[in-house]
MDAnalysis code that builds the backbone (N, CA, C; Angstrom):
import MDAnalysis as mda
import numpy as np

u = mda.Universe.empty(240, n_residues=80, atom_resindex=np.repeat(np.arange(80), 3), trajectory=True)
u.add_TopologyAttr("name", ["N", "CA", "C"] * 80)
u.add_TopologyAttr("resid", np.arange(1, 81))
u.add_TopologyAttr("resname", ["UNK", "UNK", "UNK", "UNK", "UNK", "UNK", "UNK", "UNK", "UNK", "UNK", "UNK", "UNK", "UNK", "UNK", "UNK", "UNK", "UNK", "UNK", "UNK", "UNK", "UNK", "UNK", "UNK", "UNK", "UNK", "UNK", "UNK", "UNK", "UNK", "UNK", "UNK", "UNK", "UNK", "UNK", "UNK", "UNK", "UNK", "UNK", "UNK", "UNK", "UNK", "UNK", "UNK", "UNK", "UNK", "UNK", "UNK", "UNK", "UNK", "UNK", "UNK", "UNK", "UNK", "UNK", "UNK", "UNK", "UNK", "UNK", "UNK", "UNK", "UNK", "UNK", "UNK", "UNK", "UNK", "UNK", "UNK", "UNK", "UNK", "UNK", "UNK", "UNK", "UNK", "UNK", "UNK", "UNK", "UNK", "UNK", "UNK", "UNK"])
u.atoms.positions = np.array([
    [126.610, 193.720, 191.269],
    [126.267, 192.968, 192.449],
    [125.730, 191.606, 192.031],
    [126.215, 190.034, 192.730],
    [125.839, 189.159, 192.657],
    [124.473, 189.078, 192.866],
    [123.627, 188.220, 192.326],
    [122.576, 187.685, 192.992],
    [122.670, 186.312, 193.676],
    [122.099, 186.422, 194.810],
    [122.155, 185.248, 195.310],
    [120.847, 184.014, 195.209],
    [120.554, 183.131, 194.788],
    [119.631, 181.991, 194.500],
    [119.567, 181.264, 195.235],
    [118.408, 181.114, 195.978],
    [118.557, 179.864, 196.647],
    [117.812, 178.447, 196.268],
    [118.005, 177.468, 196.521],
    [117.292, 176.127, 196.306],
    [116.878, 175.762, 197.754],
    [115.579, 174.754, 197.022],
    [115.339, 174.049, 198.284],
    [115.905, 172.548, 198.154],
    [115.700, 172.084, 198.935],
    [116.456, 170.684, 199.202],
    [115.916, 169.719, 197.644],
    [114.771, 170.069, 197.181],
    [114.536, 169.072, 196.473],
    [115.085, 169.456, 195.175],
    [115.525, 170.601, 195.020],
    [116.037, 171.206, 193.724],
    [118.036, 170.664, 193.728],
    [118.217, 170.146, 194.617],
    [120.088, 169.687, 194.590],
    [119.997, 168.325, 194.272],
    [119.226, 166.976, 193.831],
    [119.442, 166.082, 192.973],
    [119.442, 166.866, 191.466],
    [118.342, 167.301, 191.411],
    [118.155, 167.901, 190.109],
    [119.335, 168.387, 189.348],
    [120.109, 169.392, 190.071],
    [121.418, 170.311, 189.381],
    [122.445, 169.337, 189.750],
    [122.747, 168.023, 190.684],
    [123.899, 167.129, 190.140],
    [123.783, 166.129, 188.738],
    [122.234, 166.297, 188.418],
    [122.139, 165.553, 187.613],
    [122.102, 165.921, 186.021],
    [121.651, 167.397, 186.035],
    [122.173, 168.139, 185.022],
    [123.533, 168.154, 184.950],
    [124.442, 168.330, 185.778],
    [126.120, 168.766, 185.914],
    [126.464, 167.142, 185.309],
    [125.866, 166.148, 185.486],
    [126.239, 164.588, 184.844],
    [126.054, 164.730, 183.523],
    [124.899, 165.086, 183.563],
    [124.408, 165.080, 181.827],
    [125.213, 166.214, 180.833],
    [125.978, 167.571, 181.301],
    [126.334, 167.784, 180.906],
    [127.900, 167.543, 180.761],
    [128.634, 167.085, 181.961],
    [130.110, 166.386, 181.751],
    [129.955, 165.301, 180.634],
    [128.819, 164.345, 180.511],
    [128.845, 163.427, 179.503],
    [128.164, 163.903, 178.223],
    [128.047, 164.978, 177.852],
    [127.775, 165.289, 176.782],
    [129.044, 166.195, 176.014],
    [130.122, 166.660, 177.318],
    [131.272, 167.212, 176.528],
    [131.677, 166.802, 175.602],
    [132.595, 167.403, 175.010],
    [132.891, 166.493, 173.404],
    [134.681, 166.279, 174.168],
    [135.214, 165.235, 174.583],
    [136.653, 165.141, 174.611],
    [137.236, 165.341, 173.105],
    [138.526, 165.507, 173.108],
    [139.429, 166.036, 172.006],
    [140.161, 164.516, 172.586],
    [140.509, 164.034, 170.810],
    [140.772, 162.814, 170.542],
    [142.459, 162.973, 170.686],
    [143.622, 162.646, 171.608],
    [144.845, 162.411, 171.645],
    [145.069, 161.115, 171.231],
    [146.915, 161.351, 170.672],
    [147.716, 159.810, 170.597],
    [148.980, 160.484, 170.825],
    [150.037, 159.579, 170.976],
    [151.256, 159.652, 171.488],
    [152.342, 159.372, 169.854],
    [153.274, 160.623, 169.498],
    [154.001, 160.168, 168.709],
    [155.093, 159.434, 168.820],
    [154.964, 158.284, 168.306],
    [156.193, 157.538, 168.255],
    [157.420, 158.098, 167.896],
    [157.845, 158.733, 167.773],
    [159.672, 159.663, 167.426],
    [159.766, 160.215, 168.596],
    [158.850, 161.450, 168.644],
    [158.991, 162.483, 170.155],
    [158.179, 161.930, 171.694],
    [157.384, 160.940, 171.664],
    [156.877, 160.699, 172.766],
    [155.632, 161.779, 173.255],
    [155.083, 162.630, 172.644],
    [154.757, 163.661, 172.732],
    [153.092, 163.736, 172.445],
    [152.038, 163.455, 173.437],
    [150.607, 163.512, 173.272],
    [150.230, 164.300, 172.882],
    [149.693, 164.435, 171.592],
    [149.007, 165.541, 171.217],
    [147.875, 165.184, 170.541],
    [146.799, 166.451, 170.023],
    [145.757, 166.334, 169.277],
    [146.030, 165.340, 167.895],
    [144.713, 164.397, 167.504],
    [144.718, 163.769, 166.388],
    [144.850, 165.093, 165.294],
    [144.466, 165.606, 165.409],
    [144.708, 166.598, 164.194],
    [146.424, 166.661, 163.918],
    [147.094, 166.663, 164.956],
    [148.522, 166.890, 164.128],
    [149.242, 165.767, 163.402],
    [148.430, 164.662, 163.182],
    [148.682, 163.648, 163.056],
    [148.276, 163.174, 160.938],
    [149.149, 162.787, 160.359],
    [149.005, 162.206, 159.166],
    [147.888, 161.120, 159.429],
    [147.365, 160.822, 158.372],
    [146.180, 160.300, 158.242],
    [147.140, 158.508, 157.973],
    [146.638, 157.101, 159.146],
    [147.597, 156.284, 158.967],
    [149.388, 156.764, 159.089],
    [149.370, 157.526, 160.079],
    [150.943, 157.606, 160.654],
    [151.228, 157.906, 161.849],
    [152.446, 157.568, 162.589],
    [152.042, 156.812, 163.902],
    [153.169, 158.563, 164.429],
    [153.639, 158.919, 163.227],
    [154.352, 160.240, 163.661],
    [153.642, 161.777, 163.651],
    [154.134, 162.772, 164.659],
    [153.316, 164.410, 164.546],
    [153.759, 164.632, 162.795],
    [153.063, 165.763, 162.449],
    [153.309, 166.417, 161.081],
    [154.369, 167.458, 161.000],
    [155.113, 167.471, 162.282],
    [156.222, 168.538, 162.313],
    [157.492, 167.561, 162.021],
    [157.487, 166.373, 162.974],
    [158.469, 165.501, 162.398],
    [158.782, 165.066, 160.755],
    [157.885, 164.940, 160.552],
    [157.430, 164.687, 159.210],
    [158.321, 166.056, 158.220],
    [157.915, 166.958, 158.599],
    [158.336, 168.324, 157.855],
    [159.964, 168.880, 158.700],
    [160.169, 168.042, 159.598],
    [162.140, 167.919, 159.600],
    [162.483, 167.156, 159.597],
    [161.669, 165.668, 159.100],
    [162.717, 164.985, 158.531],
    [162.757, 165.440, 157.098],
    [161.660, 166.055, 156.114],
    [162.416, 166.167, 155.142],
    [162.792, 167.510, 154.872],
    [162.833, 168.431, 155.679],
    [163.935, 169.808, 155.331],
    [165.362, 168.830, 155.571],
    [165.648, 168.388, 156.622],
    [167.437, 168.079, 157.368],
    [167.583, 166.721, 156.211],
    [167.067, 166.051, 155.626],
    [167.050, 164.991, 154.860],
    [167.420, 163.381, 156.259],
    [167.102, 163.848, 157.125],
    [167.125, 162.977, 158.501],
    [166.410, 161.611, 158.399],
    [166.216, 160.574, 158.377],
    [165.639, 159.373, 158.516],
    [164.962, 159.635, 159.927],
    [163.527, 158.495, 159.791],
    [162.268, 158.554, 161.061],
    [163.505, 158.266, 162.188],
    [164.355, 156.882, 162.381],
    [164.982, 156.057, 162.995],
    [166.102, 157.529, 163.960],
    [166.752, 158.221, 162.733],
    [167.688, 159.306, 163.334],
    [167.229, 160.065, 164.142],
    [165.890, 160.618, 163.706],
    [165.176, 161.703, 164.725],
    [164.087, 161.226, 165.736],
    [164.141, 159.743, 166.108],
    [163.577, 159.023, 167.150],
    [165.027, 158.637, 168.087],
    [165.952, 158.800, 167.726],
    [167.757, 158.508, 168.221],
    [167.297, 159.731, 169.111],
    [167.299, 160.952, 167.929],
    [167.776, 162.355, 168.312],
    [166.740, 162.698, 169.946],
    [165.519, 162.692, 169.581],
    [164.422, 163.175, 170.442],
    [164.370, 161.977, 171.707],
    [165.275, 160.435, 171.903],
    [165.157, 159.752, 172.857],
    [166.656, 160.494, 173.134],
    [167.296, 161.382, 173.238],
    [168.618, 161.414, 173.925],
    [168.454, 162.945, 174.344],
    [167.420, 163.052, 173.817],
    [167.354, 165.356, 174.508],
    [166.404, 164.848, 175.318],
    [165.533, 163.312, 175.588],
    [164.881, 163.334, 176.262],
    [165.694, 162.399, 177.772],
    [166.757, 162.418, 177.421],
    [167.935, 161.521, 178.878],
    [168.514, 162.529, 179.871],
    [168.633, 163.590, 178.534],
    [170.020, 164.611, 179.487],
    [169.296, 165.833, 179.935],
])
C-alpha cells in the first residue's frame, strides 16, 4: 500500500527547487555525429582525434575499403 504525503503550501517552492538542483546536477553523456555514417553517438565510440565511430574504423580495415568509399556507401543506404 502507497503512502500518501502531504505538503503544505510552503513546502512546493522547496521540492521545485530541489527537482532544479537536481536536473542540473545530472551528469549528460557527451555525443558527436560521425562523419561516414551520420550517426550520433556516445564519445566513447569515438577514436581519440577522429571525426569517425570505431566500427567504421574496424570495416574499413577488415573489407580493405577507403574512409571516402564507406561515406559513398552509408550516404546511398541512407537515400533508398
Amino acid at each position: 500500500m502507497l503512502k500518501q504525503i502531504h505538503y503544505n503550501k510552503n513546502d512546493y517552492p522547496k521540492i521545485i527547487y530541489m527537482n532544479l538542483i537536481k536536473l542540473f546536477k545530472m551528469r549528460r553523456t557527451k555525443k558527436r555525429t560521425c562523419s561516414v555514417t551520420g550517426v550520433t553517438t556516445k564519445v566513447d565510440n569515438f577514436y581519440t582525434n577522429q571525426t569517425h565511430v570505431k566500427a567504421v574504423d574496424n570495416i574499413r580495415r577488415n573489407t580493405g575499403a577507403t574512409k571516402e568509399q564507406l561515406k559513398r556507401m552509408f550516404n546511398q543506404l541512407q537515400t533508398y
